[in-house]
N, C-alpha and C positions, 0 to 999 in steps of 0.2 A: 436650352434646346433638349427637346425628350424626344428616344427612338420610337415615341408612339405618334409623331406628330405627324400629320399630313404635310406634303412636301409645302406647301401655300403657308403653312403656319410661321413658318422661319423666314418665310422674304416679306412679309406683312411688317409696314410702319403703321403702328397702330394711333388713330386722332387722336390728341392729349387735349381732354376737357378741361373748362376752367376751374383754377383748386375754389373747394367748398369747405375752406378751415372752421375749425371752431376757436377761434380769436376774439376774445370780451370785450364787448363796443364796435369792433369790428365795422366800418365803414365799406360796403362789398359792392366794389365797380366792376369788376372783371367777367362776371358774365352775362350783359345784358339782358339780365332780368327787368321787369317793369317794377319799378317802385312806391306801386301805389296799391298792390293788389290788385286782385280779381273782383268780378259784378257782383256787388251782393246777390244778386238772382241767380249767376251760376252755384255760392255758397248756398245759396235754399234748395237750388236744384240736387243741388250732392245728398244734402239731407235728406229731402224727400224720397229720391231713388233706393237711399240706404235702407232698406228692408230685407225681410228676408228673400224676397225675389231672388235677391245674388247667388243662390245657388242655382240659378238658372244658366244658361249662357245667354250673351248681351246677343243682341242681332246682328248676325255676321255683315248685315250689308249696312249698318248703320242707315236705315233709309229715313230716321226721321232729320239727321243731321243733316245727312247730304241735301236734304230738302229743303232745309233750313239755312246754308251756306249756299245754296242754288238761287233761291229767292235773294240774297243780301247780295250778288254777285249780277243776276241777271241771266241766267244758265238753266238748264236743265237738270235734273237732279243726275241724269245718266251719264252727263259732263262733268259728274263729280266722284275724285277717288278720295277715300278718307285716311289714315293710318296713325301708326302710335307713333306721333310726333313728324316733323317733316324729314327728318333725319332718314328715319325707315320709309317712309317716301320716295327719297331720293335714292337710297337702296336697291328701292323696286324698279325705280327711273334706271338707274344705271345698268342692272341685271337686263331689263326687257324693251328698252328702245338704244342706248347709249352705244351699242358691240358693232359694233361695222369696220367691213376693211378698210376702209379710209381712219385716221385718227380723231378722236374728241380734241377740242376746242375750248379752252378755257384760260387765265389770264394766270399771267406769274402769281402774281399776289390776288388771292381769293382765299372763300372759305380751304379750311385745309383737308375738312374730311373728301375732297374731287379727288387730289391723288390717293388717296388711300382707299374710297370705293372704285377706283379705276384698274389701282393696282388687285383687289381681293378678288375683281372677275374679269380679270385679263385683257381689260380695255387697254389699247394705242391711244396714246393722249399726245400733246403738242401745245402747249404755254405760248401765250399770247403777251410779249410784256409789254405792262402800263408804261404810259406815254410817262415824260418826267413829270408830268405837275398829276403822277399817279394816277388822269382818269384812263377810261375803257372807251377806243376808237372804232367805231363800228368799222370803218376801211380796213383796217389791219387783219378782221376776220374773211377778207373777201379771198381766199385760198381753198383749194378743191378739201374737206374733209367729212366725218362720216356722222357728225353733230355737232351740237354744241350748247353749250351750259355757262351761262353765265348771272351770278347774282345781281338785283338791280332792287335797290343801292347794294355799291359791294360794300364785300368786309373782307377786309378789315377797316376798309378807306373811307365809307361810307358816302361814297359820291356817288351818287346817280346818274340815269339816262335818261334823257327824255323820249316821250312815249313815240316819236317822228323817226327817232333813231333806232330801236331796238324794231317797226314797224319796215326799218329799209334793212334791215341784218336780215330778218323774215324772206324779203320779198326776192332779197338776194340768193336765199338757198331755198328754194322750193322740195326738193329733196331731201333734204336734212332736218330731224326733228330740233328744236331749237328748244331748249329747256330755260323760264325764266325766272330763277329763284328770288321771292319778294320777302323774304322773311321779316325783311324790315321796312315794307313799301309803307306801312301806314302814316309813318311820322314826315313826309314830307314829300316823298317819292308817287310816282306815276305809275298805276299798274296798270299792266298788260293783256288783263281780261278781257277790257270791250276787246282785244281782236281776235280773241279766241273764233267766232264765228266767218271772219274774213280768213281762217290760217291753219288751215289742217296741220302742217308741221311746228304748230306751237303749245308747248305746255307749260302751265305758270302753276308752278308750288308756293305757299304759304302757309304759315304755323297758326297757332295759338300761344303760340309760348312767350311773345315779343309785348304787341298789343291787346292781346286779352287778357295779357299775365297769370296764363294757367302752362306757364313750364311746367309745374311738379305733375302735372295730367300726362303730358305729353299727347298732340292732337295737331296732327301736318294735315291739309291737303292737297288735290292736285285739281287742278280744272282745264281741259282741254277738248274736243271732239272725239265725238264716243270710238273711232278705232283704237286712240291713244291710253285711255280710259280704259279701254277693255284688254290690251294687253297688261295691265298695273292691276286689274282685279284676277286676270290668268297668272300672275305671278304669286297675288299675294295667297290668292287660294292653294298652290300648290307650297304653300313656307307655313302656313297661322289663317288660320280662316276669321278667327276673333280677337283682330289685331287689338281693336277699344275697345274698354272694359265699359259696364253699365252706367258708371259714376261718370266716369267723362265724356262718352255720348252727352249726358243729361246737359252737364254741366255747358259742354261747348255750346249746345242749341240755345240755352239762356244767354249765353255769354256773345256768341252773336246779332243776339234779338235785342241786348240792351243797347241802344244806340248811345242814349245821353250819358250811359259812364263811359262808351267808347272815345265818344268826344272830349268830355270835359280828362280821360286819362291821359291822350295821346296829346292835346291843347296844353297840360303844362308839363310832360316832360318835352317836349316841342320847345317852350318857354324857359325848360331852366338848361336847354340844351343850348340856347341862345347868350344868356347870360353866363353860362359858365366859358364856352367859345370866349366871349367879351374877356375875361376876369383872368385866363390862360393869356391870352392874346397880349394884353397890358403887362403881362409879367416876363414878356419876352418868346413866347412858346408859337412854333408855328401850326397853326391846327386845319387839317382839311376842310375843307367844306363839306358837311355831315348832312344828308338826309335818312339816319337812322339814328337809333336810341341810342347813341355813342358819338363819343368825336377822339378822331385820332390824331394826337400830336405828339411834337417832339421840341426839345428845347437846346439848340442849338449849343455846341459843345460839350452837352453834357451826354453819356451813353445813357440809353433807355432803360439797360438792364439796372443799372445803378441806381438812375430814379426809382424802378418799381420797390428793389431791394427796399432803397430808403423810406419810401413812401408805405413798405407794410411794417416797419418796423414801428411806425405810427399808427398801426393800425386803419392803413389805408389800405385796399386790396383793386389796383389795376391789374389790366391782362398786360403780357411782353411777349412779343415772339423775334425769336434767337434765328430769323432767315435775312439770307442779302435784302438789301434793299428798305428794308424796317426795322433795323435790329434799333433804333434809336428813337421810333416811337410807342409810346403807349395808345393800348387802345383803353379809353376810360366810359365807363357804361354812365349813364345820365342817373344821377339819384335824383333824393327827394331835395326841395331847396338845404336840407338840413346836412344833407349829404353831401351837396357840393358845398356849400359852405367849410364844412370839416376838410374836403379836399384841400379848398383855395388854404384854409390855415397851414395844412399840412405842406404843401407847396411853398408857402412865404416861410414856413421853417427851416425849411432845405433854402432855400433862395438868400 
């Protein structure tokens, strides 16, 4: 603690990202990266842009992107906020619709950066806990409060809602902006866009960083009804007017327009998210039911922490998180078949 520190800096738990070691051979599950790369077309699109242009600034409102995730969505471009990564999205989310005297709404076990953007701008929060078989019950949120934020599929759990369910949480708080983080909707999940136009208090953020596998970009968006929209562009304009850079503009607009690598990417980690579930399962492991690029399980008597330990000293690298309620599963991100393969070895070594 330093006496130059603003008083906020000292009570801040700051997110702990997934580690990024450099380990030789290094088999790396832990942060749902996509395993297959990125669109060739977004790689042409970077190169191309890469001129000297870049000493320009990129165009603050991104409007050829938002144009372009409008059209693949079904929306209007002005129903679309863009930013560096979803992360600083949700940022924006929590700073300029999230603050109200009633409390935010969110589940024990979720992404973990909600409390900690809750905590950095003074949000009242109130944890929602998942049922035992860990899903998310829409009746549990039917209590007076002043939003709510919930991932669909969550994570760590990666179970989803169906689109009837999160449609009756809506219709239940007309008042309440209702925020629906999809980061991971494309690999099996239902998103919530068609209701953007039935639902002025609903906003649905989603990356690039999952199923277009342009993490190192960093490129979130937001899509909801342009009052919701206009307060995220009054925000981000008063922090960074030029949140994405020229190269990732480019890059995202390709990377949404390619459909046939979208499909044929997300169709086989789908597929070996299927078979490695199978191949965990048979080995004793209890694994949730996944509609995102991961599956989280646990192996009965054994502590989590202990598998991960064991597991990277093989040069496996799963995520562990050290809270009640999960400290005994791993979440493990979907590789390449070659990657789960090296897993299941690594696993029948320990076993």
């Amino acid at each position: 603690m330093s006496k130059f520190w603003s008083p906020i800096v000292s009570v801040l738990e700051p997110y702990v990202a997934g580690e990024q070691p450099a380990i030789p051979n290094l088999v790396k599950l832990n942060t749902n990266e996509n395993p297959y790369g990125p669109s060739p077309k977004a790689l042409e699109a970077i190169r191309h842009a890469a001129t000297a242009d870049l000493r320009r600034y990129p165009d603050p409102t991104a409007r050829r992107l938002r144009e372009s995730i409008a059209r693949h969505n079904g929306v209007s471009a002005d129903e679309v906020f863009v930013g560096n990564g979803s992360d600083e999205v949700l940022a924006f989310v929590f700073a300029s619709l999230l603050k109200h005297d009633a409390p935010l709404l969110f589940p024990d076990v979720t992404y973990s950066f909600y409390p900690t953007y809750a905590k950095l701008y003074g949000i009242e929060t109130r944890t929602i806990p998942l049922r035992e078989k860990f899903d998310i019950v829409i009746d549990d949120y039917d209590i007076p409060c002043g939003a709510i934020i919930l991932p669909n599929p969550n994570a760590p759990t990666g179970i989803g809602l169906p689109l009837p369910e999160i449609e009756r949480l809506l219709a239940a708080h007309p008042d309440q902006v209702v925020v629906i983080d999809e980061a991971y909707v494309d690999f099996g999940g239902e998103s919530a866009v068609a209701l953007v136009p039935r639902f002025e208090n609903l906003l649905v953020v989603q990356t690039f960083s999952k199923s277009r596998a342009l993490a190192g970009l960093r490129i979130g968006f937001a899509i909801g009804q342009r009052p919701l929209i206009e307060a995220l562009e009054r925000m981000k304009d008063s922090f960074n007017s030029y949140p994405l850079d020229t190269l990732a503009q480019a890059a995202a607009c390709a990377a949404i327009e390619d459909d046939t690598w979208f499909e044929e990417s997300r169709g086989k980690v789908m597929a070996n998210r299927a078979t490695l579930t199978r191949q965990l399962e048979e080995r004793g492991f209890e694994v949730l039911p996944s509609q995102a690029n991961f599956v989280f399980a646990r192996l009965p008597g054994r502590p989590g922490a202990d598998l991960a330990a064991r597991l990277r000293e093989r040069a496996v690298l799963v995520r562990h998180f050290a809270k009640p309620r999960i400290a005994d599963f791993l979440r493990i991100s979907i590789g390449t078949e070659d990657e789960c393969r090296r897993l299941i070895e690594a696993v029948d070594g320990l076993l």
